[in-house]
N, C-alpha and C positions, 0 to 999 in steps of 0.2 A: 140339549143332549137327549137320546131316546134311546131306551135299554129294553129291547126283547123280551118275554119270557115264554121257554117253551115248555111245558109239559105234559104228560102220559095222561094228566087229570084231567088235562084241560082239552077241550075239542078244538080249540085253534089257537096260534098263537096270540099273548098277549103284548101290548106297547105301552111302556110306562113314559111318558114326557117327563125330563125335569128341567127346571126351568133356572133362569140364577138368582128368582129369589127363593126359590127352594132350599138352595145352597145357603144364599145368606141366613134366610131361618134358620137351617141345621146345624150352622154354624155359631148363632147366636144362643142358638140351646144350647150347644154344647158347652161354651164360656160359662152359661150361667150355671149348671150342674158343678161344673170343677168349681166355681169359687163357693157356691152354697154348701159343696163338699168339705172343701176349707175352714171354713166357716163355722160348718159345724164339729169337723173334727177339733179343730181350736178351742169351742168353747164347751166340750167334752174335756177335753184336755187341760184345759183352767179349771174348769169344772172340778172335776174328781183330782185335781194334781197329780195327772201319771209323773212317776218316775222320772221316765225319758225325757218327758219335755221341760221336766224342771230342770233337770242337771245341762240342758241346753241355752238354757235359759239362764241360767246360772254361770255356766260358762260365758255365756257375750257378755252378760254384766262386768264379769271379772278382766274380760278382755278388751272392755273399752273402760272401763276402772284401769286398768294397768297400762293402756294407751294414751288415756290422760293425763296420767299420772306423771308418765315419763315425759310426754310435751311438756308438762308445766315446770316440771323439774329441771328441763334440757333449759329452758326460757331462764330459768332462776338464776344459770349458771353461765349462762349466756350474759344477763344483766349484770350477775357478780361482777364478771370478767371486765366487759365495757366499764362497769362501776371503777375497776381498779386501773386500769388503763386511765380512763379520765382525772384520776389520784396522779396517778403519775409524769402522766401529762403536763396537769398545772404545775405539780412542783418542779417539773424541768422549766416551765416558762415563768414561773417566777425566778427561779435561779437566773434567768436568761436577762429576766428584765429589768434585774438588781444592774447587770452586771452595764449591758446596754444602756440604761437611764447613767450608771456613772461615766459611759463614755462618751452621750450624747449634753453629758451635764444637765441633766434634768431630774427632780427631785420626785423619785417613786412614790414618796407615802409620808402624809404631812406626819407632824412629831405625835399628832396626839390619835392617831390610825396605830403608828407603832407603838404605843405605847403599852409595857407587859401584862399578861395577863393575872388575874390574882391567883394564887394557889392554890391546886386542887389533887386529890388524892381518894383512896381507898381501892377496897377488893373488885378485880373485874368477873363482871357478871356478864356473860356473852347475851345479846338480844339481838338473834336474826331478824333483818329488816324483812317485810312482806313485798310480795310483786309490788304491791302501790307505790310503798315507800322507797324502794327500788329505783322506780321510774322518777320517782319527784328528785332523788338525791343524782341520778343521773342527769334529768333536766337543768339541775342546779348545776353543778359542776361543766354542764357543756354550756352555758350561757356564761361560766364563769374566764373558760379558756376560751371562747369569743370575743371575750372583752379583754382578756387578756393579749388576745392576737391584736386584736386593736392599737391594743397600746401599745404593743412589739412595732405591730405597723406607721405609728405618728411618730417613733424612737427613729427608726431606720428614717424616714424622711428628714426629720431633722437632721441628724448625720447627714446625709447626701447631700441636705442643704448646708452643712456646715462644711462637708467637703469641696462643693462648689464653691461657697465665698472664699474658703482658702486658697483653691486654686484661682482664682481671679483678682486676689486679692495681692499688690505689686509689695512683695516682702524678700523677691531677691533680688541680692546684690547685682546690678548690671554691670558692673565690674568687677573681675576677680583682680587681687595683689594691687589695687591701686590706695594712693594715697589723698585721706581725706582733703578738700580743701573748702571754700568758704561754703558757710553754713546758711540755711533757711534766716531769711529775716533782712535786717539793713546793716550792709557796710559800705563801706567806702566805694564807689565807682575806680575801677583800677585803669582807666582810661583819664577820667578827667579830675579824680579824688575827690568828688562833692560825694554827699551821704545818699545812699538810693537804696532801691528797695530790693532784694533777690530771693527770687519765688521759687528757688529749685536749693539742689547740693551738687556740688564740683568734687568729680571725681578725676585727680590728676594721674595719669598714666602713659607712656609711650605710643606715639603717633602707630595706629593699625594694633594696638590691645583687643582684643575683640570685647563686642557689646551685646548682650543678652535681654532677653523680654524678661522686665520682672516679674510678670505674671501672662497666665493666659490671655489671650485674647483677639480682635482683628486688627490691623494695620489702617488707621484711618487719613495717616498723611506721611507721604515720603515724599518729600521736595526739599528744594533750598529755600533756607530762609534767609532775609538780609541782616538780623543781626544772629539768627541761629545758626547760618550757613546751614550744613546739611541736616535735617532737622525729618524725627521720625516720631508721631503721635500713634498709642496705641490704645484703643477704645478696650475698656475691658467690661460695658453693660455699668447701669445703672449711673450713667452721667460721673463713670471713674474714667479718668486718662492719665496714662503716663508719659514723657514726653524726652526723648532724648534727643540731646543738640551736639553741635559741632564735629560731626560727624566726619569722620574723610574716607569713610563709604558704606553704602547702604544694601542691604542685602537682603531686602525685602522691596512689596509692590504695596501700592494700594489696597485694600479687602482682602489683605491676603490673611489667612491665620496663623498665628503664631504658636508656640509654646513655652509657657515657664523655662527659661534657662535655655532658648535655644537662640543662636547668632543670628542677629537681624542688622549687624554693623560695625563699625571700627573707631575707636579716639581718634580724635584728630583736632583740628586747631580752626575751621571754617568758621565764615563769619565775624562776627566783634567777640574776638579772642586773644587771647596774648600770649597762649600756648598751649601744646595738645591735651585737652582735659574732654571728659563727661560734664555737661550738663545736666541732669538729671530733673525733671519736676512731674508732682501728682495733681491733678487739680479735680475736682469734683464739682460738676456744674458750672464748669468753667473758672472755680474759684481754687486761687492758690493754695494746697497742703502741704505742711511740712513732711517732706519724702521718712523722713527718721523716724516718725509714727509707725509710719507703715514696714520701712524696715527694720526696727525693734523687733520685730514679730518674726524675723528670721533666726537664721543660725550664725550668717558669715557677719552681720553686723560689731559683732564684740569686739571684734577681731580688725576690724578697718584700722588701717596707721593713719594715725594721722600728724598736722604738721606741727 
């Protein structure tokens, strides 16, 4: 850039060049003036303590003193809060898991956990906890209902595991209004009268009574059998089967699934029979159970007629 000068003084004009490190120089002075200005008015100003700059000074202190103040305060009562929420928390979830452990039948807290504490008493003296202490007794209480969830958590599992074996477990009657007849164990062969062995319950009833799944489970055999005649096996998991005979009709397939209490058949008198009864057998691992074990564990058993 080049800048003129003409004047009246001067016998001809003059030409100033500037150049851009001109610029950066006069630019670099000029920074260092204003901060050395700074600089020194500041340490005049510490210096002699004017007025002004104290009460300014006075001022930010007070203003980040009272900005502090209130963050640390807002935080206090923020952790109170969380503190008292975490109180109340576990005392819900111990109420919860008294209540749960008594219905999953599992025993919450050995005798000597429960046991009272000894007696204590006098004047309350309030002693606010500090931030520290705060966090430690927050710390403490949420690792307490952690473990508390825990155990909520193994409570519920159990339940679901006990509601599963109940429901697979063959405890209803496959016959409603029938009349008991021969029992688990040995009597008499009612064909040829020698003593033999009988690995089920006879449930006598009129030909087409309907027949029910004792319990959940799949359909592993629906055929005739030559001394079951129509003969329906159903698998209910872990090596349990229940086994209803003599059937005079079947109202189920193969793999098919069933449900507690729902019609998969009809009394009837098929096969080596003398007249229209239930057969009834459990066996586990292929080995004969007495069916009455298992239905004890119901409701309609009390109640069976028998002969």
């Amino acid at each position: 850039m080049q800048i003129i000068v003409v004047s009246r003084h001067l016998k001809s004009a003059r030409t100033i060049t500037i150049m851009p490190r001109h610029v950066l120089g006069a630019l670099a002075v000029f920074f260092v003036l204003v901060f050395l200005s700074s600089a020194f008015f500041s340490f005049i100003s510490l210096h002699f303590r004017l007025p002004i700059v104290e009460n300014i000074l006075l001022s930010v202190q007070q203003q980040e003193t009272r900005q502090t103040r209130d963050y640390i305060t807002n935080n206090l009562n923020l952790m109170a809060t969380r503190l008292g929420e975490l109180q109340g928390r576990l005392l819900q979830l111990d109420t919860l898991g008294d209540r749960v452990s008594d219905l999953a039948g599992i025993k919450s807290k050995p005798a000597a956990e429960a046991a009272e504490k000894p007696g204590q008493g006098g004047p309350f003296l309030p002693a606010p906890l500090s931030a520290t202490e705060l966090q430690q007794e927050i710390e403490r209480l949420a690792k307490a209902v952690d473990r508390q969830a825990d155990d909520l958590a193994f409570m519920e599992f159990k339940l679901l595991e006990k509601r599963v074996e109940e429901r697979l477990m063959p405890t209803t009657l496959p016959v409603r209004n029938a009349v008991f007849g021969s029992s688990f164990g040995y009597r008499n062969d009612p064909f040829s009268g020698l003593r033999s062995r009988h690995d089920g319950l006879d449930f006598s009833a009129p030909t087409g009574t309907p027949v029910v799944a004792a319990a959940d489970g799949v359909v592993l055999t629906a055929s005739y059998h030559q001394e079951f005649g129509n003969m329906i096996d159903v698998d209910h998991g872990d090596g349990l089967i229940s086994r209803y005979a003599h059937l005079s009709a079947m109202d189920v397939v193969e793999s098919q699934i069933v449900r507690r209490g729902e019609k998969i058949g009809a009394v009837g008198t098929t096969g080596r029979s003398t007249g229209p009864h239930l057969h009834f057998e459990v066996r586990m691992l292929g080995v004969p159970q007495n069916p009455a074990t298992f239905l004890k564990r119901g409701e309609d058993f009390a109640r069976l007629q028998r002969r």
